[in-house]
N, C-alpha and C positions, 0 to 999 in steps of 0.2 A: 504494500500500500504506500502510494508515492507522499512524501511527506510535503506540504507546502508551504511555504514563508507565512513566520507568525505576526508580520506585521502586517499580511493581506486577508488574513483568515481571521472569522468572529464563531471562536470553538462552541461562545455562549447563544450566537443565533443559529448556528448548525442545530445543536440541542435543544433552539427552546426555551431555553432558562433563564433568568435573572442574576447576574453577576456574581448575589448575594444567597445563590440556593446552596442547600448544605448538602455533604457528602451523600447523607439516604437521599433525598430526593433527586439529586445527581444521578445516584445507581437506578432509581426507580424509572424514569426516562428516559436511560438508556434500554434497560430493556424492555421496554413497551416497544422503542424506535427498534433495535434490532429481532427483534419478532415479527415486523409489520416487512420492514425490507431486506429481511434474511435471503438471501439468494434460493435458497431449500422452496421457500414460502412464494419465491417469484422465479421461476423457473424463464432463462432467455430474456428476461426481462432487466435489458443493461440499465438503465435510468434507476431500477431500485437497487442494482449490485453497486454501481455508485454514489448512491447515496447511503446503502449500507458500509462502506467503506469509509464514507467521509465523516459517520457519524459515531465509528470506531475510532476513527483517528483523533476526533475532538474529544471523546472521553477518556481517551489513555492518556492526552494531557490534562485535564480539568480533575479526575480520579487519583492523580501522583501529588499530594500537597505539595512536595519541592517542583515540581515540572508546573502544577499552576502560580505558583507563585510567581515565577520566575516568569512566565508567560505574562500574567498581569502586568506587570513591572515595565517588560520588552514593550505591551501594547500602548502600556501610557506613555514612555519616552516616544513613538512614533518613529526614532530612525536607530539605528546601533548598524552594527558592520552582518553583511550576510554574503557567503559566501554558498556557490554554486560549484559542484563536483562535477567535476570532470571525467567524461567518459563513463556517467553511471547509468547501469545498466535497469531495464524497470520502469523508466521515464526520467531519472536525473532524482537525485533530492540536494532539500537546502538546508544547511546546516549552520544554528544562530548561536554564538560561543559567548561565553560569559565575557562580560565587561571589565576586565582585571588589564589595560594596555597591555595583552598578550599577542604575539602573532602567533595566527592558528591556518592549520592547515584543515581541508574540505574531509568530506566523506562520502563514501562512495556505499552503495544497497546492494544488495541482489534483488531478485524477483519479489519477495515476500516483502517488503518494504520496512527500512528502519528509518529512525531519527538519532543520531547520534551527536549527543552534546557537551562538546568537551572544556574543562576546567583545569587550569593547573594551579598544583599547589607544593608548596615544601621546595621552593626556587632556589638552586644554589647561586653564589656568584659565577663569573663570568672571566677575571682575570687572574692571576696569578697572586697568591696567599690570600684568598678572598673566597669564602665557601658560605654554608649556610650563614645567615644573618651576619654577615661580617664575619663571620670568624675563620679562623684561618684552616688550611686545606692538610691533608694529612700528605700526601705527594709532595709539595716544594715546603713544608715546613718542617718535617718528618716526625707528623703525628701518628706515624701506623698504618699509612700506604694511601693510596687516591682516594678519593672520595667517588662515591656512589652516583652517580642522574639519578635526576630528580624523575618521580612518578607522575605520568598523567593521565587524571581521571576522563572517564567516557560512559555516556548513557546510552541506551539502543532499547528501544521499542517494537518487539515482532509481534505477533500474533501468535494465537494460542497453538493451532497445527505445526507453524514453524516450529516453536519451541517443541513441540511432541518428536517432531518427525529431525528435527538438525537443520541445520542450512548452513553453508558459507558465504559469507560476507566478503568486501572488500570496502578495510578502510583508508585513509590517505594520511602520512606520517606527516611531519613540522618541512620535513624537505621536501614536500608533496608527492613523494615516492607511494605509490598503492599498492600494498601489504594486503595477501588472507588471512580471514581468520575464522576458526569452523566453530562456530555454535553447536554445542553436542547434543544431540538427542537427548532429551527429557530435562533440558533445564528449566528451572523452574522460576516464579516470579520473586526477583531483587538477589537475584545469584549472581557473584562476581566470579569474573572471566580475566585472569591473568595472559598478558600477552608480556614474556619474558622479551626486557631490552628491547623491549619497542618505544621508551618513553626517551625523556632530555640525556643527553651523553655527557660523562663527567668532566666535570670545567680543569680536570686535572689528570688523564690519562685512564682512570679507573672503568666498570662497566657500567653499561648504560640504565637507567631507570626501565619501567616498566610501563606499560596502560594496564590500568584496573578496568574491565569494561563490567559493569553494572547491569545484569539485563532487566528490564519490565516486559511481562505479559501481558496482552489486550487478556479482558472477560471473554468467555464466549457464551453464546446465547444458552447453548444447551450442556453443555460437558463443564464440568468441574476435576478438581484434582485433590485424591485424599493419596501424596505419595506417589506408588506407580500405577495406583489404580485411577478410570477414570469413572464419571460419577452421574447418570444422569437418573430425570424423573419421566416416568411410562405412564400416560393417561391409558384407561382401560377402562371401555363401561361396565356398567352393575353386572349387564347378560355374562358378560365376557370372564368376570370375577366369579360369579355365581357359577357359572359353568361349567367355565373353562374355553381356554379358545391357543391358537398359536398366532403369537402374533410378530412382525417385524418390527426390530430398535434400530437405530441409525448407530453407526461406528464411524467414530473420528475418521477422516478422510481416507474412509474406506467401503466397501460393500455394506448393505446393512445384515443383520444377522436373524434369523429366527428365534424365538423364545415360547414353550411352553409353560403357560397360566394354568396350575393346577384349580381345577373346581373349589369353589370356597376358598380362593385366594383373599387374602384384606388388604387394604391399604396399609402403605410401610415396609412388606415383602420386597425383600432384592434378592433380586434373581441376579447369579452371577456367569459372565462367558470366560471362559478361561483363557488367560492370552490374548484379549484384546483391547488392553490398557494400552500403558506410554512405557514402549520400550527401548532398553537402552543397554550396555554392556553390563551394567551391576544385574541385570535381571528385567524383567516384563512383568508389567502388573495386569488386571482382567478389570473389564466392562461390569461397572454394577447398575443396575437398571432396577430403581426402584418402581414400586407398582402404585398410581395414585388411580382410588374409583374415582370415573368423572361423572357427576349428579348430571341429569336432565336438567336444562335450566326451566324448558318447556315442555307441557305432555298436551298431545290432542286427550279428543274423548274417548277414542281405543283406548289409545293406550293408559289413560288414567282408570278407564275403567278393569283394563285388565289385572294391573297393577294393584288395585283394590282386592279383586279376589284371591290375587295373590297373597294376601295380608291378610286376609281371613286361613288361609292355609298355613302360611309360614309357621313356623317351630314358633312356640309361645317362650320363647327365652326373653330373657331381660339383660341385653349386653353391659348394662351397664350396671349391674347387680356385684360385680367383685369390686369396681370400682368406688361404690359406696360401704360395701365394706370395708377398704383398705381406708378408707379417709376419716371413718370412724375411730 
């Protein structure tokens, strides 16, 4: 998902919302908006795949307190330094670096689309017996050999499949040289990603600093993560509970699966598929697909009336009979 300059993007009319809405009602809005133009839900239908898109990308910023803040900030200044990656693949993205008089170099996506925003910190000096905070370098003063480069941090934004499935990226170094770097399958959201000696090189012969890259997860509409399991909820009507029925779950970008609903199934039941979680060298986790009954919201006259006699038939139990027990 192509990332756009935040000084032309209003993440808060993409959404909807008012400046000042709070974190639930943030999340509550989003997913209303990614159910309505979930691609699933709009089959061929580019105009909702892109506004499904556009309205992920405005919530993975406005959801990260430090990524809104920081965004508020950018939009009220009106101008700061933005820079355009070169040669990036996907459509290009823009990349808007913290305000510290630092020169930054661009970043460059793959396909699945990131944002990457980089800050530096822990700056050593630059000439000779001059190291961190003034103070002097261990190489020409002979405190115990060169000193370290300094580390620079970096944020990246993919989506929830990327993160499942891996992807490799290409970002663009201070000498604007364009480096890989592999996102591993099953990383998870606010997990840091060491890229050794990619960062500032030492002001005195020693090796180079590092990039910490930070990843954030977008939400997805349907799958959650407990671990390597993935997590979703199964609507299933009353017939179908009461019965019994087989029915299809969707799997993370992949085939959907069939699942048998034992008769006198209840809401709460997870049914689990073995092996088709978020896999990754430590191991594979499985599909749990809980079972919600979904109420008629409406019944004709059939069917209410049948319903009825059913209720004169049904087992004279009182479900709720241990539970006033136990509260007692």
């Amino acid at each position: 998902m192509a990332s756009q300059d935040w000084f032309d993007k209003d993440f808060y009319k993409v959404l909807g919302v008012d400046k000042s809405v709070s974190a639930a009602d943030l999340k509550k809005t989003y997913r209303k908006l990614a159910r309505q133009y979930h691609p699933d839900s709009n089959p061929g239908d580019a105009k909702a795949e892109a506004k499904f898109k556009e309205i992920s990308e405005a919530y993975s910023v406005l959801n990260d307190p430090e990524q809104r803040e920081e965004y508020d900030q950018i939009r009220a200044m009106g101008s700061g330094a933005r820079f355009s990656a070169p040669g990036a693949s996907g459509g290009g993205f823009d990349d808007v670096f913290s305000r510290f008089g630092q020169q930054r170099g661009g970043t460059t996506s793959g396909p699945a689309g990131f944002e990457d925003f980089f800050s530096m910190f822990d700056q050593g000096g630059g000439g000779f017996g001059s190291g961190r905070f003034g103070q002097t370098t261990g190489g020409y003063r002979g405190f115990g050999g060169p000193q370290r480069g300094s580390d620079v941090t970096a944020r990246t934004t993919i989506d929830f499949i990327t993160a499942a499935k891996g992807e490799t990226i290409t970002l663009q170094g201070e000498d604007n040289t364009p480096f890989k770097v592999k996102i591993p399958a099953g990383v998870s959201d606010g997990q840091k990603i060491r890229l050794r000696g990619r960062g500032r090189p030492s002001p005195d012969g020693g090796e180079s600093g590092d990039i910490v890259v930070t990843v954030a997860v977008r939400p997805h509409p349907v799958f959650t993560r407990e671990g390597l399991n993935l997590r979703l909820t199964v609507p299933v009507t009353f017939t179908e509970a009461a019965l019994g029925a087989t029915i299809e779950v969707p799997t993370l970008g992949g085939d959907p699966v069939r699942l048998r609903v034992a008769p006198g199934t209840p809401s709460g039941r997870v049914l689990r598929v073995k092996g088709r979680g978020i896999q990754t060298s430590k191991g594979t986790g499985d599909l749990l697909a809980e079972v919600q009954v979904a109420v008629p919201a409406h019944l004709d006259d059939a069917a209410r009336e049948a319903l009825e006699r059913f209720h004169e038939l049904e087992p004279k139990e009182n479900p709720r009979a241990d539970l006033m027990s136990k509260a007692r």
